[in-house]
Each structure stands twice: as C-alpha cells, then as structure tokens.
C-alpha positions as CSV (number, residue, x, y, z in Angstrom):
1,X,-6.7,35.4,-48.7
2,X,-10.0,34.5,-48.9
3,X,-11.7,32.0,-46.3
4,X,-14.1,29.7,-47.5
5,X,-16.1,27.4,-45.4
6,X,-15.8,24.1,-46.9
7,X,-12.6,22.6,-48.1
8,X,-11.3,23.1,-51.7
9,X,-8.5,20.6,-51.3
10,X,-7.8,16.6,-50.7
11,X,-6.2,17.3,-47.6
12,X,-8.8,19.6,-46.8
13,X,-11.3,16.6,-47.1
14,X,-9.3,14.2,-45.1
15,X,-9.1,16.2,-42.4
16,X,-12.5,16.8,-42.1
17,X,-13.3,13.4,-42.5
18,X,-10.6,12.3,-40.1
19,X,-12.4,14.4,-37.4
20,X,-15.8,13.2,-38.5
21,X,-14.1,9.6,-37.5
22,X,-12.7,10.9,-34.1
23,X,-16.1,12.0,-32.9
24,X,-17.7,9.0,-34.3
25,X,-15.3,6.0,-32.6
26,X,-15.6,8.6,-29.6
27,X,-19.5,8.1,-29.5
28,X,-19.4,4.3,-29.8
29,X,-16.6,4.0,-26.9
30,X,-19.2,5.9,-25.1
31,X,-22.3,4.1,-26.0
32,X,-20.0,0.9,-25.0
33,X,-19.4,2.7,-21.6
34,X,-23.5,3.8,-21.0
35,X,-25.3,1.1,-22.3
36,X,-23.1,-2.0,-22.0
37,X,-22.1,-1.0,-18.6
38,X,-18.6,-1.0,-19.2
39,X,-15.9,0.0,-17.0
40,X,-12.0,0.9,-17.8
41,X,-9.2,-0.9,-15.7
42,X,-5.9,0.0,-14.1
43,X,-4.3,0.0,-18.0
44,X,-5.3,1.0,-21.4
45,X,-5.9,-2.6,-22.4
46,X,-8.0,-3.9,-19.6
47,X,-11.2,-3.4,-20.9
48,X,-10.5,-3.6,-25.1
49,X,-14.2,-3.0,-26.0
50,X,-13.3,1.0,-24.7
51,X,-9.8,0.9,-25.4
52,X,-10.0,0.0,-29.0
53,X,-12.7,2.8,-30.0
54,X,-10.6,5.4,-28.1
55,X,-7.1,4.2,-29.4
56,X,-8.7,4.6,-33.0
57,X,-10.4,8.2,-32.1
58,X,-6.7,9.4,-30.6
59,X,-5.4,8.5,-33.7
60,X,-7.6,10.1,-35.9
61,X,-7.5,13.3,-34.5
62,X,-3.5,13.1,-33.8
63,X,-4.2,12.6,-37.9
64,X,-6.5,15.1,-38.4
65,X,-4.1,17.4,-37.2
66,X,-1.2,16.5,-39.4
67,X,-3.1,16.4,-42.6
68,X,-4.3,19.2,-41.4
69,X,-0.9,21.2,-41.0
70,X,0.4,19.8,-44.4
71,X,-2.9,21.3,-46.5
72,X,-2.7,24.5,-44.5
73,X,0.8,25.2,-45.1
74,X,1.7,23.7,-48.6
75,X,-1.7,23.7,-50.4
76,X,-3.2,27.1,-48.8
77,X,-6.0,25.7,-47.8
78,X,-8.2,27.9,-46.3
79,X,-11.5,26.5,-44.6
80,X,-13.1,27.5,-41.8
81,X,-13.9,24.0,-41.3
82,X,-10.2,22.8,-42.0
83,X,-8.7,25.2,-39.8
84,X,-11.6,24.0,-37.2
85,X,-10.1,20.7,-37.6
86,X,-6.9,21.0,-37.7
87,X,-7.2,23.0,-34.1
88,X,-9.5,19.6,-32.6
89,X,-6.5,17.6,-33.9
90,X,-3.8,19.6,-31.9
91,X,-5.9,19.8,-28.8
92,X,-6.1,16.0,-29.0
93,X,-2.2,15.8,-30.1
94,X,-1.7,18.7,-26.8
95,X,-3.3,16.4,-24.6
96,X,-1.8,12.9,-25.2
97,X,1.8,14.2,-25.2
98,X,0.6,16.3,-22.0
99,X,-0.1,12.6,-20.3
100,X,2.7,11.2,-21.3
101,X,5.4,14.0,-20.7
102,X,3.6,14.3,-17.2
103,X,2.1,11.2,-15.5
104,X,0.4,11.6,-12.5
C-alpha cells in the first residue's frame, strides 16, 4: 500500500475540493461576522447573511466526508491529503449529529 500525497482518483479530487469549499464559505461567514458587524439570532435563520455561508460549509464537509469514504473504500484511494479530508469531513459530520442527538 503505498501512500501518496496528492489524490490519484475523482473522488480523491472532490473531496479535496469539497474541503477547499468548507474552509472557503467558512472564511466569508466570518468576514460577514468581523467586518460587517454581524450578529447570529436565537435560530439558524435569523441572520441569513451567516446562516447561508455556514449551512453551505456544513454541507460540504458532511460531503467531503462521504466522497471521501466511497474513494477510500471502493477505489483505494490512498492520499495523505484524502485521508486528511475525509477525517475534517467526519469531525464536521461528529459534530452536527452531536447537536442534534444532544441539544442543550
């Protein structure tokens, strides 16, 4: 088995660009938030300006991780940088289902 950094597959390349997307949409809700002086609200949709970069980032790395998963284990996809990825995208996937399994 031989590790490689970059990814030799499709799925390889969509997950890496599926994370590059999380961390992007994660900047601009962010820079929304810093500059603009934004704040959230009691729910997810009061302020849309945050919510709507942050829905997208969630959604690409819940993504991330599934393409992720499906190169790994049916195309043998071995990239340091896939494997990276694919680890982002469950943390993300660990931590939604965490807040919604158990509110506060």
């Amino acid at each position: 088995m031989k590790i490689t950094l970059l990814p030799t597959t499709k799925f390889g390349q969509w997950t890496i660009g599926l994370i590059i997307s999380l961390v992007s949409f994660f900047l601009v809700a962010t820079l929304v938030v810093t500059l603009g002086h934004q704040t959230g609200g009691d729910t997810i949709t009061a302020n849309n300006y945050i919510a709507i970069p942050m829905l997208i980032a969630v959604g690409s790395g819940i993504a991330a991780f599934v393409v992720g998963l499906i190169g790994i284990l049916k195309y043998r996809e071995r990239s340091l940088l896939v494997l990276l990825s694919t680890f982002i995208g469950f943390d993300v996937l660990f931590f939604i289902l965490g807040s919604l399994l158990f509110p506060e």
